[in-house]
C-alpha positions as CSV (number, residue, x, y, z in Angstrom):
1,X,0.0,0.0,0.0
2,X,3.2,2.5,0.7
3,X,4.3,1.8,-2.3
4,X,1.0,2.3,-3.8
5,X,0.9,5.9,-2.1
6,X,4.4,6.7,-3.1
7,X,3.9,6.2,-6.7
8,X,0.6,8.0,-6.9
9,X,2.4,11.1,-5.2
10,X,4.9,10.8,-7.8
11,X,2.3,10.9,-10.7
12,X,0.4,13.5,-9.5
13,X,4.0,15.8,-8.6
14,X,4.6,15.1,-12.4
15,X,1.6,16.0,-13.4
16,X,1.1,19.2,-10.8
17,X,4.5,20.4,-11.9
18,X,4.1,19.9,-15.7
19,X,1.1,21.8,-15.4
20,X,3.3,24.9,-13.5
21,X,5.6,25.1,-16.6
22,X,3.2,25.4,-19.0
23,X,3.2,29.0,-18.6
24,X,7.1,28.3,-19.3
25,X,6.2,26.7,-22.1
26,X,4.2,29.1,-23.9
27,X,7.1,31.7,-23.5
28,X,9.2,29.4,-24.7
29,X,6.7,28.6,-27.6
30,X,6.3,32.6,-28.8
31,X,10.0,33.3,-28.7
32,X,10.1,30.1,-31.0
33,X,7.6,31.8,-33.2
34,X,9.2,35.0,-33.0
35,X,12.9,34.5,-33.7
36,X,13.8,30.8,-31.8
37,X,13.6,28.7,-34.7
38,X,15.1,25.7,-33.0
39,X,13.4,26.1,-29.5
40,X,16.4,25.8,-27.6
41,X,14.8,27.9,-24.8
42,X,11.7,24.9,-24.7
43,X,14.5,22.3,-24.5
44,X,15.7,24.2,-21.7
45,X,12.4,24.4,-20.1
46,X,12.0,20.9,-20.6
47,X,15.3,19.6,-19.3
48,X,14.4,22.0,-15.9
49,X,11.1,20.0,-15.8
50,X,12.8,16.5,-15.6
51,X,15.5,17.6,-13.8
52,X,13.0,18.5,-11.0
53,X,10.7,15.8,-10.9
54,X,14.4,13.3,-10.9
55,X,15.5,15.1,-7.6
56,X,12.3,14.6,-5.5
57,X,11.8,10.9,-6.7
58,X,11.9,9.4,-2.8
59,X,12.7,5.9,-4.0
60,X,16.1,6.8,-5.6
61,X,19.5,8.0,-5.4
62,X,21.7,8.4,-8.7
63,X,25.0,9.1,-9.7
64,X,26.7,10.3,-13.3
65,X,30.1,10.1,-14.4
66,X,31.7,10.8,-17.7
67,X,30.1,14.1,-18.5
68,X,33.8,15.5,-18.9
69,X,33.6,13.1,-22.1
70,X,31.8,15.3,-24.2
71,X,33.2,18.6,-25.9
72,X,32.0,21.8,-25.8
73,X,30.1,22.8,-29.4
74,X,29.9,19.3,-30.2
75,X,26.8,17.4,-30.9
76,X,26.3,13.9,-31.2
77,X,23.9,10.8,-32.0
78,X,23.4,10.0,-28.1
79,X,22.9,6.3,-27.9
80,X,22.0,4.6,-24.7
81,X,20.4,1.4,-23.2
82,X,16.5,2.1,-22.1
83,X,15.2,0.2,-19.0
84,X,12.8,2.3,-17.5
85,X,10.7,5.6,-18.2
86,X,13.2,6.8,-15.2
87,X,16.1,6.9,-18.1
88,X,14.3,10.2,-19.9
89,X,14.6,11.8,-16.2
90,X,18.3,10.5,-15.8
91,X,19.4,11.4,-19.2
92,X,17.7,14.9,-18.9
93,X,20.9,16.1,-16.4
94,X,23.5,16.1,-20.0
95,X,24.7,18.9,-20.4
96,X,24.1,18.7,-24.2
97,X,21.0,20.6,-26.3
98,X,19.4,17.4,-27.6
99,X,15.9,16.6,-29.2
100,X,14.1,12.8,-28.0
101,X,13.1,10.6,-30.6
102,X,10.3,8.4,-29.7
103,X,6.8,6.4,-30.8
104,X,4.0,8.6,-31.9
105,X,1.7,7.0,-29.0
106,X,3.8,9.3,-26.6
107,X,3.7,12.1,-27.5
108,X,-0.2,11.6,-27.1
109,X,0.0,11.3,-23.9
110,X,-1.9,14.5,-22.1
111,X,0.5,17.0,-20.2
112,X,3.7,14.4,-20.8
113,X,3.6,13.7,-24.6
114,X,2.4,17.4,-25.3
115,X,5.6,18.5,-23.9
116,X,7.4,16.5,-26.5
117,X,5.6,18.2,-29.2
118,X,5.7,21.4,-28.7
119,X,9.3,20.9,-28.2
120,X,9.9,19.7,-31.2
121,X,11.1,16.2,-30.8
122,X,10.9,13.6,-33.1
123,X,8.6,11.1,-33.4
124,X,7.4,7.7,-35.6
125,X,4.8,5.3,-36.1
126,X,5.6,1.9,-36.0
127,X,5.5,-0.1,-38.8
128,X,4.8,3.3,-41.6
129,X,7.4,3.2,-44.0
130,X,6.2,6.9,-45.0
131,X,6.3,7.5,-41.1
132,X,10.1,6.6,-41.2
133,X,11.3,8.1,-44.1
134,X,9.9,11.5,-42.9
135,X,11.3,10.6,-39.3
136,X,15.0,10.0,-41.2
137,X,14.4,13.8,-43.0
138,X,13.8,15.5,-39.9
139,X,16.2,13.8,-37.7
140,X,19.1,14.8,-40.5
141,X,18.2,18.1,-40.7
142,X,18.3,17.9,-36.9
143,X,21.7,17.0,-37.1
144,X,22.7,19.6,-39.4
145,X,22.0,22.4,-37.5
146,X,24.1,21.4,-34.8
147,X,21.3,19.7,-32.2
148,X,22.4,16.4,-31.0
149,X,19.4,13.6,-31.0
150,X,19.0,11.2,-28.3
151,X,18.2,7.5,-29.6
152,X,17.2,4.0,-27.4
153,X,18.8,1.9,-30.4
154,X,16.8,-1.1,-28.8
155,X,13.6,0.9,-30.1
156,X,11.9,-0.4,-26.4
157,X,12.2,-1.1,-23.0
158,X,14.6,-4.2,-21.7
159,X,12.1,-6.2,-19.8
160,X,14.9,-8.3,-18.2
161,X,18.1,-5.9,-17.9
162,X,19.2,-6.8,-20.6
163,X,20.9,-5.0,-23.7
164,X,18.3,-6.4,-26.7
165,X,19.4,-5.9,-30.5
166,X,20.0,-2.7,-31.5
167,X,17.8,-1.0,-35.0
168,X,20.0,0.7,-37.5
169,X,18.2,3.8,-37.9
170,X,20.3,5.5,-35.7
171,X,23.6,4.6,-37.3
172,X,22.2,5.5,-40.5
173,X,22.2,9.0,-39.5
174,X,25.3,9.3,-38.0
175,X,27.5,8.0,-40.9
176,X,25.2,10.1,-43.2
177,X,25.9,13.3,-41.2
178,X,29.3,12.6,-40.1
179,X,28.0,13.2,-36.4
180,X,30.1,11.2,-33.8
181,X,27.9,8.5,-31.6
182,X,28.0,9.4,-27.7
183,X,27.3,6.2,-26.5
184,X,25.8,5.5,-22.8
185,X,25.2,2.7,-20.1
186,X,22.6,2.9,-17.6
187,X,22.3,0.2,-14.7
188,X,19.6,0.3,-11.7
189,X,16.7,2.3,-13.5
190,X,14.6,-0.9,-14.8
191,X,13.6,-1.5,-10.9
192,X,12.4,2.2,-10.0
193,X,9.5,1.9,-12.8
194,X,9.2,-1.6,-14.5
195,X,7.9,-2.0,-18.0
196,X,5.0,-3.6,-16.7
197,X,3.8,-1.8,-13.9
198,X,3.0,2.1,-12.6
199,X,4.1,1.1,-9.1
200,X,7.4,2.5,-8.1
201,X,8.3,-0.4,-5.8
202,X,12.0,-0.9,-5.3
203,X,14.7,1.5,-4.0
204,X,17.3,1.8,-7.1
205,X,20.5,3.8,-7.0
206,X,20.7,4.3,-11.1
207,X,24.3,4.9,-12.5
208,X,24.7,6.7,-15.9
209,X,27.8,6.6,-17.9
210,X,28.7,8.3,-21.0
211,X,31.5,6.2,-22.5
212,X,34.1,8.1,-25.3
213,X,32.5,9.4,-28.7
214,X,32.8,7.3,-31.6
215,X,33.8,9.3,-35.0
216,X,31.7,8.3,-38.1
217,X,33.5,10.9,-40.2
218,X,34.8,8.9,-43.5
219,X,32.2,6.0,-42.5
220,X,29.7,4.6,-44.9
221,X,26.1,2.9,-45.3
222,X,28.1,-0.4,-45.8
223,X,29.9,0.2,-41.9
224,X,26.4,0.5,-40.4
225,X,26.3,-3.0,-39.3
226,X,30.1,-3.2,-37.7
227,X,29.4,0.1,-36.0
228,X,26.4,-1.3,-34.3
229,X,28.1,-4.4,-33.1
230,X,30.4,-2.2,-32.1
231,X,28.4,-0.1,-30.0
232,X,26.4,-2.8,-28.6
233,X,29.3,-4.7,-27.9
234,X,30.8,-1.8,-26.0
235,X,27.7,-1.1,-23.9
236,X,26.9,-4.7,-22.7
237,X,30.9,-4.8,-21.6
238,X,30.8,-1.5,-19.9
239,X,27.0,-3.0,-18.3
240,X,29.1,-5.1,-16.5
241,X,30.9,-2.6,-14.3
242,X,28.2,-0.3,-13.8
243,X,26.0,-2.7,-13.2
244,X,28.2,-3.5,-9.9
245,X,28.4,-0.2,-9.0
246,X,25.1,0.8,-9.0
247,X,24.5,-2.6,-6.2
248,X,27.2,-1.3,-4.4
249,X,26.0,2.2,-4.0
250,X,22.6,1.2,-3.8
251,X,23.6,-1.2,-0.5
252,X,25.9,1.6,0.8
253,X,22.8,3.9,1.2
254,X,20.0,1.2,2.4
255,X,21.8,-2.1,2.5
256,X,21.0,-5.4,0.7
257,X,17.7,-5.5,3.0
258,X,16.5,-1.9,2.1
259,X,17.1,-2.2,-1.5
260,X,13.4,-4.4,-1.4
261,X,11.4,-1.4,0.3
């Protein structure tokens, strides 16, 4: 029943607090009409609004490393494992401008998915070749004007931990844009919201790591299927690690016990 309580307190913060910076967010929406073309000021807005809803989460601690990785200017193909909805709040602290791209069904979503929208992120519908070809347009021109894109190459949620296959859409538009891939291992998020479930039931101590940039200059259509072996091959090795230190930090703060409540 705690747990119960706990999650519906976080839903409704979420909710409560999008509603607050909607006033933000149609600022952020005129000065995109007026001169703002690529709504960086709503990305802004909309990296505050996870960034506050992550910090009064009461059922998790979580630590970065590797932000000194990534070079000022620079933007990238972000690339990173997805086990939870908790990964959009834990990749919201990079310090990088960066658009989502995600299923068409959330950005349907009342309060949440409108965000998305009016931000400009990018979105497809499953299984619509038309869908994806316009998807592949925007997310170029994206890239060309200097705004990194952040990708879950799995296309879903692990359901088991696990790193699943990875889609080549991603890779496509790095080698096509020459845009290096900033790839990114998250351990300990798949227990603070399963796949399955609304209930936020276990303490987690989640532990991102951004991993060094992979070039793509000089790379071609025909080295999309080394470079994603390549990447997944990187991230399920560097899994390994931070999956032990997200256990060890998570039974420094509660112990093995606590991690259950």
């Amino acid at each position: 029943m705690l747990d119960i309580l706990i999650s519906l307190f976080m839903w409704t913060f979420m909710l409560g607090i999008s509603t607050v910076f909607i006033p933000w967010s149609i600022f952020a929406l005129i000065l995109f009409l007026l001169y703002d073309r690529q709504r960086t000021q709503f990305l802004l807005i909309h990296r505050a609004w996870c960034n506050s809803t992550a910090k009064v989460f009461p059922k998790w601690k979580y630590r970065h490393y590797g932000f000194e990785k990534l070079k000022k200017g620079q933007h990238y193909v972000i690339m990173s494992n997805h086990q939870s909805l908790g990964d959009i709040l834990l990749l919201s602290f990079l310090p990088v401008t960066f658009r989502w791209t995600s299923k068409r069904s959330v950005f349907m979503v009342p309060i949440f998915g409108w965000q998305f929208w009016l931000g400009g992120h990018l979105s497809i519908v499953r299984g619509s070749e038309k869908s994806r070809k316009k998807f592949m347009k925007r997310a170029i021109e994206t890239l060309r004007r200097g705004i990194s894109l952040l990708i879950f190459p799995e296309g879903t949620r692990s359901r088991t931990g696990e790193i699943g296959p990875f889609k080549p859409g991603g890779f496509l538009m790095a080698v096509r844009t020459g845009t290096p891939i900033l790839p990114i291992v998250i351990s300990g998020s798949g227990d603070a919201l399963p796949k399955t479930s609304w209930v936020m039931r276990k303490r987690t101590y989640p532990v991102v790591r951004v991993l060094d940039p992979i070039e793509t200059a000089g790379r071609t259509e025909e080295d999309v299927d080394a470079l994603m072996k390549q990447v997944r091959d990187l991230l399920i090795e560097a899994k390994k690690d931070n999956d032990e230190e997200s256990s060890r930090l998570l039974n420094e703060w509660v112990g093995p016990a606590g991690s259950q409540a």
